[in-house]
N, C-alpha and C positions, 0 to 999 in steps of 0.2 A: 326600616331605619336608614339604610342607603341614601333612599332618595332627599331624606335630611341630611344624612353624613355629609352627598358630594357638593352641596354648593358652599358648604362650611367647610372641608377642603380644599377648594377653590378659592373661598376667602384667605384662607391661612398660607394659600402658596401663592398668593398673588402679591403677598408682601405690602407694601406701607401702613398708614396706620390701619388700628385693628379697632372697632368699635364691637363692644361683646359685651352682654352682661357680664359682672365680676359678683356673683354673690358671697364669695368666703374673703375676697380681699386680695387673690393670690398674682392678680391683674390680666386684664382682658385677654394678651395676647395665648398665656396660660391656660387660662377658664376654657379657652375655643383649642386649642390643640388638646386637653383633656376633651373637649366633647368630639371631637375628631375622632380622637382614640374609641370612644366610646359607641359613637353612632356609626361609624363607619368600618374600623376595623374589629372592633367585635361584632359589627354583625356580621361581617364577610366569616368571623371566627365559628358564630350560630350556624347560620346557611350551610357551611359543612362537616358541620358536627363538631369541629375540633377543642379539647379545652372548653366544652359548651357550661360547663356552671358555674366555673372560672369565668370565661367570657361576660357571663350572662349579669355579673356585678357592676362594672363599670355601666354597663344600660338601666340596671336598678335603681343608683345613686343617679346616675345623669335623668330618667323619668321624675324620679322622686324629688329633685330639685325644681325641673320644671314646671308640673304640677304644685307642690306643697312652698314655690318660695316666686321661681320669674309668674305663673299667670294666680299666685294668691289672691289678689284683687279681682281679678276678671271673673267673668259671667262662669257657672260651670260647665257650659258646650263650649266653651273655647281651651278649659284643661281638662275635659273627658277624654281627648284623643293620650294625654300625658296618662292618666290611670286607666287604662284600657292596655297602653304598652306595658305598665308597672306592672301588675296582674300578670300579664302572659310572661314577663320575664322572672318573675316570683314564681308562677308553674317552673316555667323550663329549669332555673335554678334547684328548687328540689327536686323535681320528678329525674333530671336529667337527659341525657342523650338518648335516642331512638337506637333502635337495631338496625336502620340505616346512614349511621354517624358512620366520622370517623374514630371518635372514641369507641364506637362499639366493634369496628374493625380491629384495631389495634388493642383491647382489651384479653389480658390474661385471662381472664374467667365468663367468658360467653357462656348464655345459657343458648342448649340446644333446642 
């Protein structure tokens, strides 16, 4: 998710106008600093476990809008990439953090 978070970063820090889809109405410049949030700093959140199923929602709803609303129309090999992310972020949401997190470091109740 990175490699889409940083040029959608780039966009949103380079300031003037903002051309972004707006699917809920909230307006573009909005819509793109939520997916900001989403594709960039929750996955740096994922990547090292922290707050990972917490994290892992903001990438749910942002997949889940991509695929089910911006490529609705389109062929389905151009929103497979969009439910193929949903999927694994649905895994990491319930299953949770690995025993190489940082949740699992900082967790009260480690199993030995």
């Amino acid at each position: 998710m990175l490699t889409h978070g940083w040029p959608k970063l780039e966009k949103l820090l380079a300031g003037g106008e903002i051309k972004f889809s707006d699917p809920f109405g909230i307006g573009p410049g909005v819509t793109l600093a939520l997916v900001v949030f989403a594709e960039f700093i929750c996955a740096i959140l994922l990547i090292i476990g922290y707050k990972t199923r917490l994290a892992a929602i903001p990438l749910i709803i942002t997949m889940a809008v991509a695929g089910f609303y911006i490529h609705a129309e389109d062929a389905f090999s151009s929103k497979e990439k969009a439910f193929l992310y949903l999927a694994g972020f649905i895994v990491i949401a319930l299953i949770g953090p690995g025993k190489y997190s940082l949740d699992y470091k900082t967790s009260k109740f480690q199993m030995k």
